[in-house]
DORO-35601 format. One record per residue (C-alpha): residue number from 0; x, y, z. Coordinates in pm, 1 decimal, decimal comma. Layout:
residues N
<NUM <X Y Z>>
...
END
This chain:
residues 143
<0 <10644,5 -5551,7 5403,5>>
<1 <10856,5 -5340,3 5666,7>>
<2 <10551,0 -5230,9 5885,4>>
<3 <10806,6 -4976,0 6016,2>>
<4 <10811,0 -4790,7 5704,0>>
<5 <10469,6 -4806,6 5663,3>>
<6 <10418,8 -4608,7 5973,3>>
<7 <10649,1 -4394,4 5948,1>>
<8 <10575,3 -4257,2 5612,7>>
<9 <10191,8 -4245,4 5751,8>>
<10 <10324,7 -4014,9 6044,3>>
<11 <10534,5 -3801,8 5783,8>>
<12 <10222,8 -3806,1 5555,9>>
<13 <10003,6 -3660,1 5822,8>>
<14 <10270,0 -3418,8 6001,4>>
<15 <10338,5 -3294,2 5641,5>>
<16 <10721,6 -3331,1 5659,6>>
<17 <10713,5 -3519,8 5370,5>>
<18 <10626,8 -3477,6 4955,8>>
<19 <10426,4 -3706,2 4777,4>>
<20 <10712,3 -3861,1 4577,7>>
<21 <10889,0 -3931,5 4877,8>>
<22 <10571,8 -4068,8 5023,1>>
<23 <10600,3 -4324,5 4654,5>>
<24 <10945,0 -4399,9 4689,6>>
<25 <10953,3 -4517,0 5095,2>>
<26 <10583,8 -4718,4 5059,1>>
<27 <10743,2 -4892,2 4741,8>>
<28 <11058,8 -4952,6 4925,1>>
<29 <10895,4 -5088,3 5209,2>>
<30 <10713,9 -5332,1 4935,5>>
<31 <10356,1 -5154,6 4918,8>>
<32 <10213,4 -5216,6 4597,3>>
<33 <9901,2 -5007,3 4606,0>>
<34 <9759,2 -4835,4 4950,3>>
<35 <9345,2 -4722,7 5030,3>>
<36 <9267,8 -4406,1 5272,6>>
<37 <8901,9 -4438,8 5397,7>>
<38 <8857,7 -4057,3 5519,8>>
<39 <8478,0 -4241,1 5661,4>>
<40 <8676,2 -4521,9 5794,6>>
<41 <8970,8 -4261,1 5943,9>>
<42 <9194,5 -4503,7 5792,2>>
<43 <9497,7 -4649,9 5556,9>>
<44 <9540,0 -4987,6 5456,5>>
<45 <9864,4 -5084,4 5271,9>>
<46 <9853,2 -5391,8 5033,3>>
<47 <10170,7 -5608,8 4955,4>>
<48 <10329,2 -5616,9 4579,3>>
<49 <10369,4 -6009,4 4695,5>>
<50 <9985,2 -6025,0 4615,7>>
<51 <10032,7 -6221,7 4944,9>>
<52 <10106,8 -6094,5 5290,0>>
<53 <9857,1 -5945,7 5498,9>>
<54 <9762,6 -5579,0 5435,2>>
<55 <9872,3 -5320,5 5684,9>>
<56 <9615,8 -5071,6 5832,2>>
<57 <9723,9 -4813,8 6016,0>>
<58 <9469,5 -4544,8 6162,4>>
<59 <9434,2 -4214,9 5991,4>>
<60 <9571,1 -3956,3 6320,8>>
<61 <9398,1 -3621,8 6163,2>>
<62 <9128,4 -3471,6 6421,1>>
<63 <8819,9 -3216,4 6301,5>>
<64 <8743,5 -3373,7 5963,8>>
<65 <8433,1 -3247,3 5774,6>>
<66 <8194,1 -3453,8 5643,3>>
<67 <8257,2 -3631,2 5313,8>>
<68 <7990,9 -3420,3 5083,8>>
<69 <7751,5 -3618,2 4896,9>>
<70 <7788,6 -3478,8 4598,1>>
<71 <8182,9 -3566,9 4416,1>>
<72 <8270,5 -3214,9 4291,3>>
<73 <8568,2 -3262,1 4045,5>>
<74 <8700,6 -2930,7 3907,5>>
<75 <8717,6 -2907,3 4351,0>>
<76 <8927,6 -3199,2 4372,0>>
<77 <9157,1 -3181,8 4089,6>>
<78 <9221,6 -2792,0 4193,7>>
<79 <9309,1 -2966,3 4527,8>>
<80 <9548,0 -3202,3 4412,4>>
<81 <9735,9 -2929,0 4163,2>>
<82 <9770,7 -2713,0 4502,8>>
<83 <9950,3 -2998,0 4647,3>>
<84 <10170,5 -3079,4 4299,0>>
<85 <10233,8 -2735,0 4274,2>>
<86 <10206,2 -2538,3 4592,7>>
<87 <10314,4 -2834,3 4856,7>>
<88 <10002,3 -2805,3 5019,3>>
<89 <9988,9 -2967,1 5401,9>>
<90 <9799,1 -3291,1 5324,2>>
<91 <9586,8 -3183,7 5628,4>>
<92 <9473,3 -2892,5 5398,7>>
<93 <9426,7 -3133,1 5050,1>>
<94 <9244,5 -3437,8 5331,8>>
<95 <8985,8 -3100,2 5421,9>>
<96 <8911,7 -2983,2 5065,9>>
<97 <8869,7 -3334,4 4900,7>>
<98 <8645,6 -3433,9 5173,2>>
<99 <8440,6 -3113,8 5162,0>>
<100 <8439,5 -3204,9 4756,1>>
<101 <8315,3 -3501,8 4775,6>>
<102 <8618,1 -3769,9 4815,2>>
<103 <8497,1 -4065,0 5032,4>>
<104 <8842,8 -4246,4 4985,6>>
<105 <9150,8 -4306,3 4718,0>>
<106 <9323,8 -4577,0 4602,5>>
<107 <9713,7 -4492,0 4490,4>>
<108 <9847,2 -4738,6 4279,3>>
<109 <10225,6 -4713,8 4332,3>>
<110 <10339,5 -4920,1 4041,1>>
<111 <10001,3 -4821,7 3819,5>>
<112 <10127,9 -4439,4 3884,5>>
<113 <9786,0 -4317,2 3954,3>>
<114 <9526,1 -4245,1 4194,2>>
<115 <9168,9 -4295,8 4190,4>>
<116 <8944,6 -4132,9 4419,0>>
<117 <8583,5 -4186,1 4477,8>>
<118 <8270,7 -4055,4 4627,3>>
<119 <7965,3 -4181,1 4787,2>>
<120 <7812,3 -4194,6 4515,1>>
<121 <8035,0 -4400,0 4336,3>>
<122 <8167,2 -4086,7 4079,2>>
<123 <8567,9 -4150,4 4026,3>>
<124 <8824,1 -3912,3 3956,9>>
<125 <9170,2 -4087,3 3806,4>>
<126 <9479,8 -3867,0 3824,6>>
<127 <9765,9 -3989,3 3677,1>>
<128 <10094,7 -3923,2 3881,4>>
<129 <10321,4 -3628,9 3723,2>>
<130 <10539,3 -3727,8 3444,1>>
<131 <10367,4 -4007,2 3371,1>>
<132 <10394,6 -4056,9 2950,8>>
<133 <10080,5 -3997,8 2770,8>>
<134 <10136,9 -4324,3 2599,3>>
<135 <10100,6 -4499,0 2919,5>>
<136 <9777,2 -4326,3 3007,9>>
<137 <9620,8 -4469,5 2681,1>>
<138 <9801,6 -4823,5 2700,3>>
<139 <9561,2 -4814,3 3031,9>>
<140 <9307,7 -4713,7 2839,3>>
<141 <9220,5 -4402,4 3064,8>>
<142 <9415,8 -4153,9 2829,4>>
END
């Protein structure tokens, strides 16, 4: 993986200088498969499409996060995520509401083209990156 890319998108992630699909397309260019942000853990860990080299973590560099909420509130964090499709929210902004709805942590699945965030409790929201075909979505069996 080119750990330099890795960190770099991170920074660009966080400083908000960059848009989601261009956060996709450098992570899968720098051979991330799949990534995890642990908003209780304050960090990212990138995994390897080898299936083999060592994940990368790399600290998550946001300061005054809430609390993750106990209870997973998902009409809160699927208007959060439209406001970023839609509106180019900051992804400070989207990391504050999903927290304050419930989201513990997310796994984006680069190749999978969709992200699965989950609370404390264990509730899961799976949203499906834009564009992707509904025929896909139901191949996956999460139509």
């Amino acid at each position: 993986m080119d750990i330099s890319l890795i960190h770099e998108t991170s920074r660009r992630t966080v400083d908000g200088t960059i848009s989601y699909p261009e956060v996709v397309a450098d992570l899968m260019r720098a051979g991330v498969e799949s990534y995890l942000v642990d908003y209780v853990g304050r960090s990212s860990t990138y995994y390897a499409a080898d299936g083999v080299s060592a994940p990368v973590v790399v600290p998550l560099k946001l300061s005054d996060l809430p609390a993750v909420a106990i209870d997973f509130d998902t009409a809160a964090v699927k208007a959060a995520i439209l406001d970023s499709q839609r509106h180019g929210q900051h992804y400070r902004d989207f990391t504050h509401r999903v927290m304050r709805a419930g989201v513990q942590g997310y796994v984006a699945f680069l190749r999978g083209k969709r992200v699965t965030y989950f609370g404390r409790q264990g509730d899961q929201h799976i949203e499906w990156f834009p564009g992707t075909p509904p025929a896909a979505r139901a191949a996956a069996g999460n139509g």
